[in-house]
N, C-alpha and C positions, 0 to 999 in steps of 0.2 A: 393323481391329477394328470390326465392327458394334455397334449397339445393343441386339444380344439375345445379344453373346457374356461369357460371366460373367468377374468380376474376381477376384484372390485378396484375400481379408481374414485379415493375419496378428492371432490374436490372443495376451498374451502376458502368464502369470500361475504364480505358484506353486501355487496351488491349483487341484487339479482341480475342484472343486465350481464356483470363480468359471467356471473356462472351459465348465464345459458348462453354466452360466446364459447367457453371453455368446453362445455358438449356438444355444441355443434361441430367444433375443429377436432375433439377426439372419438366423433360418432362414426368415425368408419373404423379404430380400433379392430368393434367388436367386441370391447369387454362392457363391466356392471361397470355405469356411471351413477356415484352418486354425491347429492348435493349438501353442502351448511352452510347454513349463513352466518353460524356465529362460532366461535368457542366451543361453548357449552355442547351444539349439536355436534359438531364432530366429537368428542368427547364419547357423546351417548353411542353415536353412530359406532364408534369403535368398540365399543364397550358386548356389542351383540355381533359382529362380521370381523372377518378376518378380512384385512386390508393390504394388497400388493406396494400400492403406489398412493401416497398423499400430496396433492396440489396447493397449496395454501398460500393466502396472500400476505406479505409481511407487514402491512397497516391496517390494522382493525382495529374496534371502538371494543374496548373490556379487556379480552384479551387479544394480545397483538399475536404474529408468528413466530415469533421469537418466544414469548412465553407458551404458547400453546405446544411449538415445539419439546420446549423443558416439560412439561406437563406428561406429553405426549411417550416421551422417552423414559421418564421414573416406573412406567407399566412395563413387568417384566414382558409382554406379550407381544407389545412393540418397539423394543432397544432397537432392532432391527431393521423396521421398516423404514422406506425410501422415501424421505419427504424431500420435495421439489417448492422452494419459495420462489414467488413470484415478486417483483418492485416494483411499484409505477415511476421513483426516486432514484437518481444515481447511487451506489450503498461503494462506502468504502473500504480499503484491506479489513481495517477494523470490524466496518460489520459484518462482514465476509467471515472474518476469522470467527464472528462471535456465534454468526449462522451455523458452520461449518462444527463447532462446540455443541450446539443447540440439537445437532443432527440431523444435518439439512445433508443432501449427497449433491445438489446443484443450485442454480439458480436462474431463473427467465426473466430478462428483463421487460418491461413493457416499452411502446408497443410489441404485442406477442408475435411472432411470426410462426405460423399454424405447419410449418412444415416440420422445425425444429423443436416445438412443444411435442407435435407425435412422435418424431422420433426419440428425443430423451425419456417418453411416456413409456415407449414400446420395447425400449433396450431396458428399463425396471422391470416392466410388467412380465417379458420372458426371464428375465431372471427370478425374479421370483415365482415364476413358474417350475422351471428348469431347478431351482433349487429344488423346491418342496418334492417334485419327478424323483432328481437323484435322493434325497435322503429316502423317500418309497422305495426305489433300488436298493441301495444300501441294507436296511432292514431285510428288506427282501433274500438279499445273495448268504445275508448273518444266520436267516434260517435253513438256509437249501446249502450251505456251504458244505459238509459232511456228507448229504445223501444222495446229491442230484449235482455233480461234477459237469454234465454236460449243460444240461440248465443253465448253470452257474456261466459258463463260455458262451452263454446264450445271452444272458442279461450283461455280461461284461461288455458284448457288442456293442449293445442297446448302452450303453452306460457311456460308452466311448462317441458314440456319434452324439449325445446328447451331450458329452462334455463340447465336442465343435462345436455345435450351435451354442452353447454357454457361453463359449471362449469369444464369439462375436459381439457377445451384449457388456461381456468383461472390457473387451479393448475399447468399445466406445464410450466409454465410463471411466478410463486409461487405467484400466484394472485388468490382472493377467492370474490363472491360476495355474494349478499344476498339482500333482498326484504320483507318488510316492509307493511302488508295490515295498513293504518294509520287510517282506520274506525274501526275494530274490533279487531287490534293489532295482528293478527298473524303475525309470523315472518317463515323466510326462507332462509336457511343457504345452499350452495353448498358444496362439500365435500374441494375444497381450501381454505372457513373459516373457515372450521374446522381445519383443519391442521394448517391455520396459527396462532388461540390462543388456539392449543394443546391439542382440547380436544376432546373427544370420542362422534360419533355423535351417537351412540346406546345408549349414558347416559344421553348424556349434554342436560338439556332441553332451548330452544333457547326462553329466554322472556326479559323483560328490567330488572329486576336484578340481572339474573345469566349473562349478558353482561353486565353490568354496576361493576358487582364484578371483570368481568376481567381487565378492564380501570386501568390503573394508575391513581392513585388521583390527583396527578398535572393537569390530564387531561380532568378529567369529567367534568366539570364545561363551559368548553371551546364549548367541543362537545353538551353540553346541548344546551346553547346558540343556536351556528350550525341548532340543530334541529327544535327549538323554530321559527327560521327566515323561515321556509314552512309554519308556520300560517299567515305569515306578509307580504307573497306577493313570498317569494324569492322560483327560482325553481331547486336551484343547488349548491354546496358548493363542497370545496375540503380545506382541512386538515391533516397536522400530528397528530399522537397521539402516546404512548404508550402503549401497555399490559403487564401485568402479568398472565403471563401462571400458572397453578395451579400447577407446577414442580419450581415455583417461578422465572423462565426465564423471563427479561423484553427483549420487541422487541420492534422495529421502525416500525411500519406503515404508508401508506399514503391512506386516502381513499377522496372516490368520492361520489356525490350520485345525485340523478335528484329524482323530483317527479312530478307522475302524474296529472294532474290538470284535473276537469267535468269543463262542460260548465257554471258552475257556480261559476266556480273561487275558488272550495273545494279542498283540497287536496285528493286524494282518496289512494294512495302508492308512498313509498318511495323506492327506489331501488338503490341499490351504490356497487363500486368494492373496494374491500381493496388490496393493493400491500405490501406486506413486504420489507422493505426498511433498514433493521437492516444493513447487509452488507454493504449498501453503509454509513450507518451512522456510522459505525464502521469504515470502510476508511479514512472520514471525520476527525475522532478523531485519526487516526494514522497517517493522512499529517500532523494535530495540531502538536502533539507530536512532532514529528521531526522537525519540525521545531522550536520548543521552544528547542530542545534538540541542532541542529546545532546552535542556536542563543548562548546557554551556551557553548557550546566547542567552538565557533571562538572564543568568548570575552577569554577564557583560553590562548587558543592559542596566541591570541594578548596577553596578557599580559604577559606569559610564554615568548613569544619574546621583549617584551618591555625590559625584565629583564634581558635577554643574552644582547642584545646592549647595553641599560642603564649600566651594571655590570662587562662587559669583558676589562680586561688592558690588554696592550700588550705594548712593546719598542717601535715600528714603524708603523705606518697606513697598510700596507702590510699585517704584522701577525696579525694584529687587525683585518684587513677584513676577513684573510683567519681565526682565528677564530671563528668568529661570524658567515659567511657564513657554514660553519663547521656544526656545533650547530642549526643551524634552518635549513639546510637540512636535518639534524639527524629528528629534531621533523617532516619536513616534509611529510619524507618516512614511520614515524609513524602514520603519519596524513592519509596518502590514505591506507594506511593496515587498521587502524580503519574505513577507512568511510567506505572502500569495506565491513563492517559488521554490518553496520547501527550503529558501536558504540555501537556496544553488545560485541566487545572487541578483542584481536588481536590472531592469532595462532605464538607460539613461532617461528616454524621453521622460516615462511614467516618472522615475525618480524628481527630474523639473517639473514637473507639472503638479506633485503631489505639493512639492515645498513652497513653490509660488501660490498655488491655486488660494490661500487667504488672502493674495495681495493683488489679484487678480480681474481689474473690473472692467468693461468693455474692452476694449483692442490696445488699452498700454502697455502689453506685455504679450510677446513675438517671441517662438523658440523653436527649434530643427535642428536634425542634424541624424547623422551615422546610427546605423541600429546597432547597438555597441550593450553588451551587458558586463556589468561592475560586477568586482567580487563582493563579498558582502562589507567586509573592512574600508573598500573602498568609497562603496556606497555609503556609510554612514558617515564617514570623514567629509568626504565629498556635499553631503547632506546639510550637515554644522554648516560648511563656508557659503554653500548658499542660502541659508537661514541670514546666516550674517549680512552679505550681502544686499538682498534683499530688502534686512528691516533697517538698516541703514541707508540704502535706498527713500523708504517711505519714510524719514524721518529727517532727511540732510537732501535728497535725490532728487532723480525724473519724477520717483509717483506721490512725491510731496506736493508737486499741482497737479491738476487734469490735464495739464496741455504734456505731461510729461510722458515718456514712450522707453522703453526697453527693449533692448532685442538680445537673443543667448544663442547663439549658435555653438555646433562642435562636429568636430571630427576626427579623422586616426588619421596619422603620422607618423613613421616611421616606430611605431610598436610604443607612440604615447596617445592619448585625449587631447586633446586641443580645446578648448573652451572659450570663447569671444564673448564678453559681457560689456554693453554698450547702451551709456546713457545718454537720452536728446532732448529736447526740449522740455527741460525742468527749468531750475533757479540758475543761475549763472556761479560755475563752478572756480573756485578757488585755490589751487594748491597748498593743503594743511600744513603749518609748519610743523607737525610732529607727528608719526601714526597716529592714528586713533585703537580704539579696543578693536573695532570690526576689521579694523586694516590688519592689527597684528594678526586678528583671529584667523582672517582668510590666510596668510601666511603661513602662521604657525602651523595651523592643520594640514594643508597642504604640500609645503617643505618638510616637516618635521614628520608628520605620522606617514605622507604617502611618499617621500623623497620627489616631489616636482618642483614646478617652481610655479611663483606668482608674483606679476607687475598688474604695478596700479599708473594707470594716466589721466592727470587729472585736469583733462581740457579745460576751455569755460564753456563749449556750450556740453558738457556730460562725462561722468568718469566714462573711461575704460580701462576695462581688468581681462586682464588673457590670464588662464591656469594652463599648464601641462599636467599630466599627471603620467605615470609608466603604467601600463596594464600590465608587462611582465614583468612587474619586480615582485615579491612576497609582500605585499603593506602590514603592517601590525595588527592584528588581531586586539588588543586589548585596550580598556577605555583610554583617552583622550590625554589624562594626564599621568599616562607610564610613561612617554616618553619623559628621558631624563631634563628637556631642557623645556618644557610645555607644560605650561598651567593656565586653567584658566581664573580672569582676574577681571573684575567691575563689569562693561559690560561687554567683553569681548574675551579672547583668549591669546596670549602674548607669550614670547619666549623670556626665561629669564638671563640673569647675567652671567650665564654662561655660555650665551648664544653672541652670535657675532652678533645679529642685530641689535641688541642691547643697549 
């Protein structure tokens, strides 16, 4: 296969409009464009043509691209080939990683930008050219090796400059190869193995122990092995490994390698591509996380709620329910405010807005303040005492009439939250002779589980309640009633008698 003979590019979409975009953006190529619409046709199509490069959209009706993909790949014909999914949807690590399984080598999102499409199209399609070239070389130098020595220095030429131009379609695919004379030990490095273990190819001199210095140690031993099996028969290997770039960077690699074999069964060159794989292995280790991290916040969760049901009295099954459903809606609405932030923690306002927003009707209820985000412990603490709050408000408060009004302001102060909660024109306020449950509750949570403090002022014409809370102290991570002097009890949460307030 020469340099000016065309490749096939399968491309593959339910809609006809997408696919006659997709050839008019790759019609100055220069290669075979061809079209499906479904599944099944790429399927057949592949089934009669050898195919460079496959375009495929990852939403179809039967088979999706993620299935056709797997299909695609169980043909021993095509393990190989370079399929490119397309999204119209934002796809996450997850899909990414499951694409990337599927054996997918990239991904375009929509809308397509036709500059970027041909060039991911054009760095496949010479590779796969430029492969199929050198394995023809190859074969080629296994028969003339013996009898035509100058020949031989002829096509090794020819072999070297078309490894450059390989080495360009490698790096932009952040893939780097290199080759291996295994008689006389010269080595040969592209400029994307340079780049991918970091070093300068005007300095770095390329032998077995200035690469063997870059190997992670956990790993040489493995790759020695690896290389040892070309004396033993074997003609091919594929491998992770790690390096140590000399900036002390460790990366993920995956390499490959083939060697050439004389008719006498000798190794003569080793030749392999290295892919940097750090990102994806980084991904890897960020689905882990999270999910060790969701697996610790439900079990919280659960038992943050074991302890509202198990703890809450009431006179009658009715206020018992409407408590308790109260109370783990509260933790709820804190629950999707934290997860929308992967549990990197909550923004005040949203936090106020979510836990009012049931009590919420025309303009009695007024809130601002500082762009301030909670840690998540604090957010849920925090959470409860405005729950509390609140329905103590609608039940004793300003929004027990219509003429009644709210306002929550907050800010930072010397490395605490400030919180002004102020009630006005409701029922004419009386100072209780004794806490109430929601009074203890706001205290207790806020003293006890985040060490602030909190005063109640109970005017006549509306309470006010100020909280501080510390944004740098550590709050407690676990439900509500670990703290040793904190339980919750009827319709509020109270300290017991081993708390001063008692």
């Amino acid at each position: 296969m020469m340099d000016h003979e065309k490749v096939n590019i399968l491309l593959v979409d339910d809609q006809p409009a997408k696919l006659l975009a997709y050839e008019v953006i790759l019609k100055e190529l220069g290669e075979n464009l061809a079209a499906a619409t479904s599944g099944r046709e790429a399927l057949e199509y592949l089934l009669k043509n050898e195919v460079a490069v496959i375009l495929v959209d990852v939403c179809m009706p039967e088979l999706d691209g993620f299935e056709l993909a797997a299909m695609i790949r169980e043909h021993p014909r095509f393990q190989k080939t370079a399929m490119i999914f397309i999204s119209a949807i934002q796809v996450s690590d997850l899909d990414r990683l499951r694409g990337y399984e599927m054996g997918a080598v990239d991904y375009v999102p929509v809308p397509v930008i036709p500059e970027v499409l041909r060039a991911k199209i054009r760095v496949f399609a010479e590779l796969y050219r430029k492969t199929r070239q050198l394995e023809r070389f190859n074969a080629e130098l296994e028969d003339r090796v013996r009898a035509r020595t100058a020949e031989l220095e002829q096509s090794n030429a020819r072999l070297l400059e078309s490894e450059q131009r390989r080495s360009l379609a490698l790096a932009a695919g952040r893939m780097g190869s290199w080759d291996w004379d295994w008689v006389n030990g010269d080595w040969m490095w592209d400029e994307g193995q340079y780049r991918i273990f970091g070093v300068d190819p005007e300095t770095f001199a390329v032998t077995p122990a200035s690469v063997q210095a870059l190997l992670h140690s956990d790993d040489i031993d493995e790759l020695r092995k690896a290389m040892a099996q070309f004396n033993k028969g074997a003609k091919s290997y594929e491998a992770e490994f790690r390096i140590t770039r000399p900036d002390g960077e460790v990366r993920w690699c995956v390499g490959t390698a083939a060697a050439t074999i004389d008719r006498g069964g000798r190794v003569m060159r080793v030749s392999g591509v290295t892919v940097d794989i750090t990102e994806r292995k980084r991904a890897e280790e960020r689905q882990n996380l999270l999910a060790r991290e969701v697996d610790h916040r439900a079990k919280n969760a659960l038992a943050l709620a074991q302890s509202i049901v198990r703890l809450t009295r009431s006179e009658n099954v009715k206020d018992y329910i409407q408590a308790v459903e109260g109370r783990i809606n509260a933790l709820a609405r804190v629950h999707t405010v934290l997860s929308l932030s992967n549990w990197q923690g909550a923004e005040m306002g949203r936090l106020v807005d979510e836990e009012l927003a049931p009590y919420s009707t025309g303009d009695q209820i007024a809130f601002g303040g500082s762009n301030v985000r909670l840690q998540p412990a604090t957010a849920q603490t925090l959470a409860l005492a405005l729950h509390e709050l609140v329905t103590n408000s609608a039940k004793y408060g300003a929004l027990s009439a219509v003429s009644g009004r709210i306002s929550i302001n907050w800010w930072i102060e010397a490395d605490f939250l400030r919180m002004l909660w102020e009630e006005r024109d409701g029922p004419v306020v009386q100072k209780p002779l004794s806490r109430g449950f929601g009074t203890r509750s706001v205290i207790a949570s806020i003293e006890s589980q985040l060490g602030g403090q909190a005063e109640f002022d109970w005017r006549p014409e509306g309470l006010v309640c100020r909280l501080s809370v510390p944004l740098t102290r550590d709050a407690a991570t676990g439900p509500l009633n670990s703290h040793p002097n904190f339980v919750i009890n009827g319709n509020g949460a109270e300290l017991t008698s081993r708390s001063a307030d008692a």
